[in-house]
C-alpha positions in Angstrom: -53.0 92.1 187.8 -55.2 95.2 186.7 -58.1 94.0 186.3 -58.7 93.7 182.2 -61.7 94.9 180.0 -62.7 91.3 179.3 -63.5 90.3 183.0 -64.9 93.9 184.2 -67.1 93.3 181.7 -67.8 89.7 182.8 -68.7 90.7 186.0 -70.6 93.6 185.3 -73.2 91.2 182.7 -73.1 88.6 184.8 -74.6 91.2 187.8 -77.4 92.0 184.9 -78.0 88.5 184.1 -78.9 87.3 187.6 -80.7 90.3 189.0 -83.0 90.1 185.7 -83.1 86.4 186.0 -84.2 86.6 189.8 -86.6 89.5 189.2 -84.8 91.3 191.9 -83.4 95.2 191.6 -79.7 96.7 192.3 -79.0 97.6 195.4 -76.4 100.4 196.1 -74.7 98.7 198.9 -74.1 95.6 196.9 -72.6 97.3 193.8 -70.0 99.3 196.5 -69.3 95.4 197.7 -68.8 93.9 194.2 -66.6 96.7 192.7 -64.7 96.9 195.7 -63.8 93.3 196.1 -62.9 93.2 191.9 -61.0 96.3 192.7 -59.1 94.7 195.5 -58.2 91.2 193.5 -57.1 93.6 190.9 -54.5 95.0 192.6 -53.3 92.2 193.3 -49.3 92.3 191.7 -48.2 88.4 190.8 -44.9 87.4 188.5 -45.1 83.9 187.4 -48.7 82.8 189.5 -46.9 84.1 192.5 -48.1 87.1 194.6 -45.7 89.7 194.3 -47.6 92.4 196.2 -47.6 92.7 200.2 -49.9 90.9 202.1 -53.0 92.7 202.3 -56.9 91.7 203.0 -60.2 93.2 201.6 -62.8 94.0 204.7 -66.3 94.5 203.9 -69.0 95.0 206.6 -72.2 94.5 205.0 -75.3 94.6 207.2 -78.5 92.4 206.8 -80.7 93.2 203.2 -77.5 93.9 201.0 -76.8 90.6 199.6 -73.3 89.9 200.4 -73.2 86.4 199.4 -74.1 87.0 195.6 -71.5 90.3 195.9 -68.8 88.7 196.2 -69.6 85.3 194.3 -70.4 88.2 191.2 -66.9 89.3 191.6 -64.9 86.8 193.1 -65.3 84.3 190.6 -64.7 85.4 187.2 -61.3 87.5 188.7 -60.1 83.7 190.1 -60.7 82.0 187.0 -58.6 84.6 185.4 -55.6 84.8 187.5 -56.0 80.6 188.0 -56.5 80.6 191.4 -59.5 78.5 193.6 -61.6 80.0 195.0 -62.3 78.8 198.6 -65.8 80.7 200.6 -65.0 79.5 204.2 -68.1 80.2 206.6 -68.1 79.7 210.3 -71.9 77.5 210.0 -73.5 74.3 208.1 -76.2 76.2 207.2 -74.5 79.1 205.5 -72.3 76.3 203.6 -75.2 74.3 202.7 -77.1 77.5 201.1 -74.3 78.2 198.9 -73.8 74.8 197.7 -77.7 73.9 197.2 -78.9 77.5 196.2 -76.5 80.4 195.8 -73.7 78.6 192.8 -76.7 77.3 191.1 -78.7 79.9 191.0 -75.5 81.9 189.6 -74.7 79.4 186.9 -78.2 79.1 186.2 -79.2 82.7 185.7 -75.6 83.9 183.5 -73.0 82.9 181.8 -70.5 82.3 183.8 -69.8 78.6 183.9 -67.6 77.2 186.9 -67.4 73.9 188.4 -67.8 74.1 192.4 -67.4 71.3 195.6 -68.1 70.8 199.0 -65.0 70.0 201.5 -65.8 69.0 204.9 -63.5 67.4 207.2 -62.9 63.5 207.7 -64.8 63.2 210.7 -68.1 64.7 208.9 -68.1 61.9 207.1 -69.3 58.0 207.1 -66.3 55.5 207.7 -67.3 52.0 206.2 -64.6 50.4 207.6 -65.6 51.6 211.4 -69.1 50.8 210.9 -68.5 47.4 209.7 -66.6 46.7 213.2 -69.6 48.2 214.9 -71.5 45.6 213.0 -69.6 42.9 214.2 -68.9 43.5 217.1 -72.4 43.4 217.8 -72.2 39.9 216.2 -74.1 40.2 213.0 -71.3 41.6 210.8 -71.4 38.0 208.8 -74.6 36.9 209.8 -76.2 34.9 206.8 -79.8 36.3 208.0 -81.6 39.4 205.9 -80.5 42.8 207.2 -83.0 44.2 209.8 -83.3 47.6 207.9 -84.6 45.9 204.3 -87.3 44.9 206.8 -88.4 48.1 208.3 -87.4 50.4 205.7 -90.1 53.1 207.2 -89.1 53.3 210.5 -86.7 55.6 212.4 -84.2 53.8 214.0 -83.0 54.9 217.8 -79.1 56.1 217.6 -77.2 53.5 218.9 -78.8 50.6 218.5 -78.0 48.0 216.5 -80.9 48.1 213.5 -79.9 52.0 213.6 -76.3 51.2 212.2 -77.7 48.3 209.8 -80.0 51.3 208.7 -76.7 53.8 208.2 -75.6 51.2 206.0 -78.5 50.4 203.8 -79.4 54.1 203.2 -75.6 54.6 202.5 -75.8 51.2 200.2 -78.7 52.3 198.3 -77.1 55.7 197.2 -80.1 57.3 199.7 -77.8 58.9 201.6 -74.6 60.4 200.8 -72.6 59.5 204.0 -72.1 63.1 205.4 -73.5 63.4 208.5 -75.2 66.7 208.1 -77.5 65.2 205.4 -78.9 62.3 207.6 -82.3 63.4 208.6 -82.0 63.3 212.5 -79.1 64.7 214.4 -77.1 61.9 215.4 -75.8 62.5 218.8 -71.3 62.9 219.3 -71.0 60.1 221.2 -73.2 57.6 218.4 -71.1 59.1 215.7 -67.4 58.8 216.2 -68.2 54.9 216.7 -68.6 55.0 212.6 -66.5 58.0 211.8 -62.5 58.5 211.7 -59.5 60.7 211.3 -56.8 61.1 209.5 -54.4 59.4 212.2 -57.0 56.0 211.7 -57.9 56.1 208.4 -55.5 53.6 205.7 -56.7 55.8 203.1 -56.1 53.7 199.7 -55.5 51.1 201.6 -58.4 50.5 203.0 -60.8 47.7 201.6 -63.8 50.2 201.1 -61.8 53.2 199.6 -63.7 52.8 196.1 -67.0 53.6 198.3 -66.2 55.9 201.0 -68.0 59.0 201.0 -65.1 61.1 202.2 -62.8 60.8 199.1 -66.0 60.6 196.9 -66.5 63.8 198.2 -62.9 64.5 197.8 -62.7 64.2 194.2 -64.1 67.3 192.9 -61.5 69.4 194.5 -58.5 69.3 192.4 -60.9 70.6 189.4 -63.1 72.8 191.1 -63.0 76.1 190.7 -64.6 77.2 193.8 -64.4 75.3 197.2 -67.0 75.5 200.1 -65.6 74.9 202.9 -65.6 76.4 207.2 -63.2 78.1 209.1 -62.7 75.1 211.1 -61.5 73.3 207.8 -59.3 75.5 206.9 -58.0 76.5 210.5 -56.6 72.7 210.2 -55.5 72.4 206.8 -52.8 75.6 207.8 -52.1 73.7 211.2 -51.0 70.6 208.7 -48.8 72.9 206.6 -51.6 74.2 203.8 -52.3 72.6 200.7 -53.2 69.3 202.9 -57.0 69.2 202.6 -57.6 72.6 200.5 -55.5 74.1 197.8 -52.4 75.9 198.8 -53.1 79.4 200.2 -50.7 80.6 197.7 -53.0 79.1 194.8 -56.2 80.4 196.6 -58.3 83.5 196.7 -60.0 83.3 200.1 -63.5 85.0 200.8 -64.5 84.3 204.8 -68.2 84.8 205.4 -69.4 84.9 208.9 -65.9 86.1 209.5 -66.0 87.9 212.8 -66.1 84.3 214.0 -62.7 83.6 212.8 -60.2 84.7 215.5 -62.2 82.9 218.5 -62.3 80.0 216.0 -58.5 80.2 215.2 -58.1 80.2 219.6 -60.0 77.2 219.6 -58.1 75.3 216.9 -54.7 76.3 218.6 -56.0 76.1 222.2 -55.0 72.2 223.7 -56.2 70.6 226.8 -55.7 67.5 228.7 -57.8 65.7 231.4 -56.0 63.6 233.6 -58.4 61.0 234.8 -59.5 60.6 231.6 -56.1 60.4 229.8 -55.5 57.3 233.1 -58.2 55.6 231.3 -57.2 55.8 228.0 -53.9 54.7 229.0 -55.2 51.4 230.4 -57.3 51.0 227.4 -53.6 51.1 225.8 -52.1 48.4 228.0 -55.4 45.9 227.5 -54.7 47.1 223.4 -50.9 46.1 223.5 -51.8 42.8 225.1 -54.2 41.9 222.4 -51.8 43.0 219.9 -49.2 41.1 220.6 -49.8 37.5 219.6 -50.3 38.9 215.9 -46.5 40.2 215.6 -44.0 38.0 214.9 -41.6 38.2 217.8 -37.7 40.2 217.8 -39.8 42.3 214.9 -39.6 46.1 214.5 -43.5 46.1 215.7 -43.2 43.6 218.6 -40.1 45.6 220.0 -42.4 48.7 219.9 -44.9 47.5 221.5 -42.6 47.3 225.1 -41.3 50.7 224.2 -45.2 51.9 224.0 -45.6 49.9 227.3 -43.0 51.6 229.4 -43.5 55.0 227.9 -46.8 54.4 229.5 -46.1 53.5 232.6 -43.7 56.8 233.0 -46.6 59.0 231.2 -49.0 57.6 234.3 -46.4 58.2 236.8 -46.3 61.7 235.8 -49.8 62.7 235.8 -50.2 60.9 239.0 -47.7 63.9 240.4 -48.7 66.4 238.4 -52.7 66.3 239.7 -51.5 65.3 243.6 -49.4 68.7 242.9 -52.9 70.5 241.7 -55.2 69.5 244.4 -52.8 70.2 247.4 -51.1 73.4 246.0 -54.8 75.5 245.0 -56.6 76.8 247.0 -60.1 75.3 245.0 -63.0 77.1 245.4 -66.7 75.7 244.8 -69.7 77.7 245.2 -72.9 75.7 246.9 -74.3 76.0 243.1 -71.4 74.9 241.2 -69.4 71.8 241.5 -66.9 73.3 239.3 -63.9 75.1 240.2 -61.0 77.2 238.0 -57.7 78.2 238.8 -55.8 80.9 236.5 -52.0 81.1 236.3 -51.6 84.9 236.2 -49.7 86.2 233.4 -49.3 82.1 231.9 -46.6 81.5 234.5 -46.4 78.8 236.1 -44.6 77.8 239.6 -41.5 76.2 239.4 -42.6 72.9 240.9 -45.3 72.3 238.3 -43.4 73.1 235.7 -40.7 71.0 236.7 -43.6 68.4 236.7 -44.9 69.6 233.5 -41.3 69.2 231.4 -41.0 65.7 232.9 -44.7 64.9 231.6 -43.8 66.5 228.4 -40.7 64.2 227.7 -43.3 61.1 228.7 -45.5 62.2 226.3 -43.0 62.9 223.7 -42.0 59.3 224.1 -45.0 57.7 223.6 -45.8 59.5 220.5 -42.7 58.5 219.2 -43.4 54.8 219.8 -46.8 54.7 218.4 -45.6 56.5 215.4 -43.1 53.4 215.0 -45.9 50.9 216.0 -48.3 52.9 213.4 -45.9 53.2 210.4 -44.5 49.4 211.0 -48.6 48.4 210.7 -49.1 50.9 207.5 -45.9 49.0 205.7 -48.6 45.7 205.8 -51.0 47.4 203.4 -48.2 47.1 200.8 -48.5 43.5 199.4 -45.9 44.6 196.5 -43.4 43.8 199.1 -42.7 41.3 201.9 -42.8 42.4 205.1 -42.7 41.3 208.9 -46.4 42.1 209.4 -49.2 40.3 207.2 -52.4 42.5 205.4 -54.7 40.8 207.6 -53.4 42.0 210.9 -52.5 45.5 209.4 -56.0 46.5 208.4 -57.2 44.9 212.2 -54.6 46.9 214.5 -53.6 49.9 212.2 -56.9 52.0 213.0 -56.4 51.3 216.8 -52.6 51.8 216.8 -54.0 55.1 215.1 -56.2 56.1 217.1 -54.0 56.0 220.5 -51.5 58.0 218.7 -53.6 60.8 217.6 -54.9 60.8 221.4 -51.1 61.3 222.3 -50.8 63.9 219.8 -53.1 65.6 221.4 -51.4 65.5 224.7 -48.3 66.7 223.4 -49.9 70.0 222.5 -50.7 70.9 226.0 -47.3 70.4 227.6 -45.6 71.9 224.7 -48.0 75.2 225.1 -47.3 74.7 229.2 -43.5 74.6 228.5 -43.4 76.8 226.2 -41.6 80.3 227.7 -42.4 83.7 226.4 -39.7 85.0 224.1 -37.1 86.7 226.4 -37.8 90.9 226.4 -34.7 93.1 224.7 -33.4 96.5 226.6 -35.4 98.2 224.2 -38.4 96.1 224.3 -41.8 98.4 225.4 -44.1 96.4 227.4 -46.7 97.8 224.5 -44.8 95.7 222.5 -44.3 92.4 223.4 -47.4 90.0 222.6 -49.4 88.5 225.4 -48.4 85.8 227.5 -50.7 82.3 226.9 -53.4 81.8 229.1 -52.8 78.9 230.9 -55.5 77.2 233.9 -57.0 74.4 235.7 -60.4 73.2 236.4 -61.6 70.9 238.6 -64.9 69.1 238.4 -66.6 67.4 240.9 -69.1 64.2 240.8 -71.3 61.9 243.3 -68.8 59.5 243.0 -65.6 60.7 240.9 -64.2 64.4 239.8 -61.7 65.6 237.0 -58.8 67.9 236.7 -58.7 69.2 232.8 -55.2 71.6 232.0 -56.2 74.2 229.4 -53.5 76.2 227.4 -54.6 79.2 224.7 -53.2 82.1 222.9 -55.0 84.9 224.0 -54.8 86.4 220.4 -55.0 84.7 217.2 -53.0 87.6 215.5 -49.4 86.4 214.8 -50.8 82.8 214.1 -53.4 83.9 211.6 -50.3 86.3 210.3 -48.0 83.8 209.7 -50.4 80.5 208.5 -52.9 82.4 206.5 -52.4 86.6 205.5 -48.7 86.4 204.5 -49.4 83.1 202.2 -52.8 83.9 200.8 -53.2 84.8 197.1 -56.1 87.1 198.8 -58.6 87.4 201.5 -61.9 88.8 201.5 -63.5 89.2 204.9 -66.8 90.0 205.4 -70.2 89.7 207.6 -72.7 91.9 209.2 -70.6 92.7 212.3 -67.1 93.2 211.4 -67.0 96.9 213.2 -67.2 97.6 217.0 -67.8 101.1 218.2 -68.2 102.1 214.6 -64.5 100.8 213.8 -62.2 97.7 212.4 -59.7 98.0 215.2 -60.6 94.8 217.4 -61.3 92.9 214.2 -57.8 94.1 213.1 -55.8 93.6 216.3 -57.3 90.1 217.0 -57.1 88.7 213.5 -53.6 90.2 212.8 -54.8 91.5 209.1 -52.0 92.9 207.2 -51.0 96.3 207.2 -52.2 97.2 203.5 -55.3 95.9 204.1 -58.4 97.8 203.1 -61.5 98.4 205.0 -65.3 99.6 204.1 -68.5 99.5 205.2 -71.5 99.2 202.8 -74.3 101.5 203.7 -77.9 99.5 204.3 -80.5 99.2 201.9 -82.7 99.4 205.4 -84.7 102.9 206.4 -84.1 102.1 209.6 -85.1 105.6 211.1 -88.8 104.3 209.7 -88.8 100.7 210.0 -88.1 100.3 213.7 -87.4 101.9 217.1 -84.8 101.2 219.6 -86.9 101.7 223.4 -85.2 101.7 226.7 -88.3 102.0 229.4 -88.2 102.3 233.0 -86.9 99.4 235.5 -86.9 99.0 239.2 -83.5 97.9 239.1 -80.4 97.4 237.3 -78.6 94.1 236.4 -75.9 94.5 239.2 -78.7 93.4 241.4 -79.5 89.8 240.5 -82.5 89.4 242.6 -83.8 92.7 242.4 -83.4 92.7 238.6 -85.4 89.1 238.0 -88.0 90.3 239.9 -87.8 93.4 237.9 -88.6 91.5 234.7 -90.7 89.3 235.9 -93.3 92.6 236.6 -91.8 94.5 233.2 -92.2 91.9 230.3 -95.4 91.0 230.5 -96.3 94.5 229.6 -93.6 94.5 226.7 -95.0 91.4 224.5 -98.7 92.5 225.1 -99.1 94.8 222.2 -97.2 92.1 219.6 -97.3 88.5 218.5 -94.2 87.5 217.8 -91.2 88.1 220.8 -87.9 87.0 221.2 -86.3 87.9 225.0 -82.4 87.8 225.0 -80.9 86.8 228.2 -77.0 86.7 229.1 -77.7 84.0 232.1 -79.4 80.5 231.2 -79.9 80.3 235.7 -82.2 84.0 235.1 -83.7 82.3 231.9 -84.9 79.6 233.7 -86.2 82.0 237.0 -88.2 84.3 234.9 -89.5 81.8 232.9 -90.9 79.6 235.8 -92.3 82.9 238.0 -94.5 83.9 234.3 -95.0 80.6 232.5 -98.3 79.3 235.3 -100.2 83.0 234.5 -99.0 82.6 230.7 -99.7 79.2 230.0 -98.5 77.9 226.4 -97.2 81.3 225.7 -93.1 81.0 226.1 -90.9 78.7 225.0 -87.2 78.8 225.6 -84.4 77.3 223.8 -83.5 74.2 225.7 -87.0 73.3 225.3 -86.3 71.3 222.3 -84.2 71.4 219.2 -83.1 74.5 217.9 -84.9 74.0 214.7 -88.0 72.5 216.6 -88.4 75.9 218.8 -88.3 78.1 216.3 -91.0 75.4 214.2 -93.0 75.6 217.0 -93.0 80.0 217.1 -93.9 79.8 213.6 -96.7 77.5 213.8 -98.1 79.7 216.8 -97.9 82.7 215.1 -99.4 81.3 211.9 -102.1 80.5 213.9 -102.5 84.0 215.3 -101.5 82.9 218.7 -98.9 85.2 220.2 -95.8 83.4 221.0 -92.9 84.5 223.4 -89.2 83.0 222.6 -86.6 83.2 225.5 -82.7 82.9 224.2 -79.1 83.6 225.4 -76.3 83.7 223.1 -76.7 81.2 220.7 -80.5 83.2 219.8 -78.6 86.6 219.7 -76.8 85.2 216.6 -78.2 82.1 214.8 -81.8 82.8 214.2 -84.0 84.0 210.9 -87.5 85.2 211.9 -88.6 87.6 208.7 -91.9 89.2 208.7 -94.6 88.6 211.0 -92.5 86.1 212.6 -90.9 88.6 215.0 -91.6 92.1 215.4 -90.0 92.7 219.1 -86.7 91.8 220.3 -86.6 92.6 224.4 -83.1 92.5 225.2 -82.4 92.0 229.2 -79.2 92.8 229.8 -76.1 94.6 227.8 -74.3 91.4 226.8 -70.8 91.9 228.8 -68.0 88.6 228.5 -68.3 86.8 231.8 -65.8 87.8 233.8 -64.3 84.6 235.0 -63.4 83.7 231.4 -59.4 82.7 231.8 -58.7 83.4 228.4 -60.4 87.6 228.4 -59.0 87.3 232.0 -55.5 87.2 230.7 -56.3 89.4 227.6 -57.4 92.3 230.2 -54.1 91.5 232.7 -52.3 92.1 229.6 -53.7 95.0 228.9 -53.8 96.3 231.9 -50.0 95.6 231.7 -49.6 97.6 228.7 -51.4 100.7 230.9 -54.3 100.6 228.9 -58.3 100.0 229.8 -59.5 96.7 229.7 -63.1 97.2 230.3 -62.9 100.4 227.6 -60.3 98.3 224.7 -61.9 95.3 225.4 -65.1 94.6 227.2 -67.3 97.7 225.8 -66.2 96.9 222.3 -67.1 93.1 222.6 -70.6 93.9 223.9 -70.9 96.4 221.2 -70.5 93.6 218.4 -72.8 91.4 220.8 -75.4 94.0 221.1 -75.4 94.8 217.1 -76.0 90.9 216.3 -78.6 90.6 219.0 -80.7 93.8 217.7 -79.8 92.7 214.1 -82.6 89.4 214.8 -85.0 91.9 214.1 -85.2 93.2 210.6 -84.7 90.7 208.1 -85.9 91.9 204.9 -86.7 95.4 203.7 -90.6 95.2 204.7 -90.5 93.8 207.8 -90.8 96.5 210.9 -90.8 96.4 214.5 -89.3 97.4 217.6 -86.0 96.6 220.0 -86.3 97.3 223.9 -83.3 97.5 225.9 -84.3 96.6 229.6 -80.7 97.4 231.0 -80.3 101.0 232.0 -77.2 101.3 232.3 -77.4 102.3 228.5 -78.3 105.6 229.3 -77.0 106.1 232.8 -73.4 105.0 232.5 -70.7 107.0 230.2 -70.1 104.5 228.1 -73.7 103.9 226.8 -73.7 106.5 224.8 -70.8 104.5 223.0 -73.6 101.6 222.7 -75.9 103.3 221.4 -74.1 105.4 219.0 -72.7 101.7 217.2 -76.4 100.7 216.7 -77.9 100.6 213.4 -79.8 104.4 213.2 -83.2 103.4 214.8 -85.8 105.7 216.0 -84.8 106.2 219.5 -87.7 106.1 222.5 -85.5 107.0 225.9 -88.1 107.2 228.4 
């Protein structure tokens, strides 16, 4: 649908409206974003609401100062509302959602014209269950007590996760309408293992059924979606509302206009999603949970019933499902040849190329058809249960005993699920290769592996199964059924181009591509340094010592550092040879919370204390330090994959297969995307200024650092 005079024009006074309404000024990379996204979704052919044009996505690279976020909000949203399609932002963090629901939209709606209703989907499990946390009341024995709730008496104080006053609390803040139910709203992280005691899924939940559904926070939240017209949600969301068939939790891809921030995250989130494991001595466990849960269950069902019968079906196909794993891990620990270093007490074996010997998976099939089985019976057991909610009609099993055994009956059977995904991914054989089939192209082989992890006094065996590429799933689930994508983030190229994005996401082959220039003068705002070192990274030792002597020097001149490291182990080291001469001075990120270490740089600094932060990963991504806050990023070491990871392992055999280069196709590009997001912590805004100093020399002294170098933004450059 061209794109008509009536909504160019809407999107070209609402970009007036909110920049005067802001008091900020046009920026040229912006405007390229905005008409290019417009120009995209215009182009979009349709015949009755449906896409008639190929399958095709809209990349925009847009680097740090050009306002991406209000680009394609400008543009996106008035071209949805006229073709009648939601629009769904999908970001890979909480915080990126929660600034476009809480500031973005209503800074929009409240500086132009455009009016639009919006929501916020999160999954089930983000979510308060009232039903769960009314068991966790009682079982703690004051579900019905007739005595005054312990949190109307300490209404001020924090309660410890866990305890019982700390779930009383959960429920008088939720009562009270202080608190919304969504768990990143409470005020303190509550820790995994505190939260799924009051949380559910979809497998668990009775949904209308359920005693509380007129107050539960998930379908409150739930309600604004069918009207909305645009829908925050995450990758992770909407990775498993395709894996449910689309259209589940989020509007049809077909009736959707998708724009993916943060989306260089989303093929490693889309591996994830599809990826399945199983541990063995924890699945045993579960399984006798099951058989202490069938006993319990069975003096509420009627006997010769649907549900009773079931119940000695779930029974056996437990017993067989044990059986099998017992074979499958004696198989594992006497057929590999395990290897733990003195360090470690962890251990990984790799099936090359995702094949598996014939024993296993002789083993694995049986353990598959186990599986299968007990699925199928705690489907029976779980539907049989759901048919009690219904008191419109008589049935075998009574409400009371329904709304007491469906969420456990539930719960078992999503567990099983689960299983079944990693014996169906282990069983699973590669399609079979035709005469004319080139080894370029046939898709790789799943990685498939084993770890062992060892204990004082116990140790686990854990099966993994993975795609190696998320390209034909996010084909097949997402590009080809889409209305229309829009991809964007800082980092979308590597080595100056969208191949890896393209080959690892499987975008369509009409999709466009373009990079927005900066509104940064880098050439005057900053330097990129790489200074002399005693020794290079391939010498461990030689090299911690090496900082150790050179980084002291570095943070002298400035007052606000950040150090980068691609080892946690070297972290630690370098931090404990310079923290007694510096004392006070560094603080790394296990220190504390994230948001507590970077608190406690910024209080330092507005002090005018220098402050010294030491990071891996996570730091060479997540963090916001504008101005003063940080005007040196050190980085140690070029940030190559580790080597032992089975899922790039198999990515490089395949490669390798293929005849190409895996360290050139696929190692140098991935540090090159690495390396741009680490030096990208350093300029935040258009005044700040500063400096980036590259400790690894291997930058300058191997070919391929020239490659490196060349992808980084166009920083003064101080080789010395």
């Amino acid at each position: 649908m061209p794109l008509s005079d009536d909504v160019k024009a809407e999107i070209q006074q609402g970009y007036r409206d909110v920049l005067a309404g802001k008091g900020i000024r046009a920026r040229y990379g912006q405007r390229l974003m905005i008409a290019e996204i417009a120009r995209y979704m215009g182009d979009i052919t349709e015949d009755d609401g449906k896409r008639t044009s190929a399958p095709a996505a809209c990349v925009v690279e847009a680097g740090t100062g050009t306002g991406k976020t209000l680009g394609y909000l400008i543009a996106a949203i008035p071209v949805a509302r006229a073709l009648g399609k939601t629009l769904v932002i999908s970001t890979a963090t909480v915080a990126l959602q929660d600034q476009i629901i809480s500031k973005d939209l209503p800074d929009l709606e409240k500086h132009t014209r455009l009016r639009f209703e919006w929501t916020l989907a999160k999954g089930r499990g983000r979510y308060l269950c009232l039903s769960r946390l009314e068991t966790r009341l009682q079982d703690e024995g004051h579900g019905d007590s007739d005595t005054m709730p312990l949190f109307l008496l300490d209404e001020g104080r924090e309660q410890e996760p866990g305890t019982r006053e700390f779930f009383e609390e959960l429920l008088g803040q939720y009562g009270s309408r202080q608190w919304d139910g969504d768990r990143d709203h409470w005020p303190s992280t509550i820790p995994d293992d505190i939260w799924r005691q009051v949380t559910t899924d979809h497998r668990q939940c009775t949904n209308r059924h359920c005693a509380y559904f007129d107050n539960c926070a998930f379908f409150d939240a739930r309600k604004g979606l069918e009207t909305a017209d645009v829908v925050v949600a995450n990758h992770d969301l909407v990775l498993a509302d395709l894996a449910l068939g689309g259209g589940a939790i989020l509007p049809e891809p077909e009736n959707a206009l998708y724009i993916f921030d943060e989306a260089h995250h989303l093929p490693d989130k889309a591996l994830n999603h599809f990826a399945a494991s199983v541990p063995l001595n924890s699945t045993r466990q579960w399984l006798k949970q099951l058989g202490q849960a069938l006993v319990k269950i069975q003096p509420w069902l009627p006997p010769s019933t649907v549900a009773s019968r079931a119940v000695e079906k779930v029974s056996e196909a437990s017993r067989q499902l044990e059986d099998c794993l017992n074979r499958v891990q004696e198989h594992l620990l006497n057929s590999i040849q395990w290897e733990f270093s003195d360090e470690r007490r962890t251990a990984q074996w790799r099936y090359p190329e995702g094949e598996l010997p014939e024993q296993l998976l002789a083993l694995a099939t049986e353990t598959r058809a186990a599986t299968a089985g007990l699925v199928r019976h705690l489907g029976t057991m779980a539907d049989e249960l759901q048919k009690g909610f219904d008191e419109r009609k008589d049935h075998e099993l009574d409400r009371d005993t329904a709304e007491a055994w469906y969420p456990v009956i539930g719960s078992f059977h999503a567990r099983a699920e689960d299983q079944s995904r990693l014996w169906a991914a282990w069983c699973e054989s590669p399609a079979p290769a035709s005469d004319d089939d080139k080894p370029a192209h046939r898709p790789p082989p799943p990685a498939r592996w084993a770890v062992r992890q060892r204990w004082d006094h116990a140790e686990e065996v854990t099966l993994y199964s993975s795609p190696v590429l998320a390209d034909n799933l996010l084909y097949s689930r997402l590009w080809s059924r889409a209305h229309g994508a829009v991809l964007t983030s800082a980092t979308l190229t590597a080595l100056g181009r969208f191949d890896r994005l393209r080959s690892r996401a499987g975008l369509p082959a009409d999709s466009r591509y373009l990079v927005v220039p900066s509104s940064f003068r880098y050439g005057e705002m900053a330097t990129v340094e790489v200074p002399p070192m005693d020794a290079l990274p391939t010498d461990t030792e030689g090299f911690t010592a090496a900082l150790v002597k050179r980084l002291p020097e570095l943070w002298a001149a400035e007052k606000a550092t950040l150090v980068l490291f691609t080892s946690r182990r070297q972290m630690n080291a370098v931090r404990d040879r310079l923290a007694p001469d510096h004392p006070g001075l560094i603080t790394t990120q296990d220190d504390m919370a994230k948001g507590e270490v970077l608190r406690h740089h910024c209080e330092r600094v507005d002090a005018g204390k220098p402050s010294v932060l030491f990071g891996v990963a996570s730091f060479a991504e997540g963090i916001d330090l504008p101005g003063r806050y940080l005007d040196h990023v050190v980085i140690t070491r070029l940030p190559f994959s580790v080597p032992d990871d089975p899922i790039e392992a198999s990515l490089a055999e395949w490669v390798t297969s293929r005849g190409g280069n895996p360290f050139m196709e696929i190692t140098v590009p991935d540090a090159s995307v690495k390396l741009v997001q680490a030096v990208g912590r350093l300029l935040r805004t258009e005044s700040d200024t500063g400096r980036v100093s590259i400790l690894d020399r291997r930058i300058v002294s191997r070919r391929y650092g020239q490659l490196l170098l060349d992808a980084l933004p166009p920083f003064r450059r101080i080789i010395q």
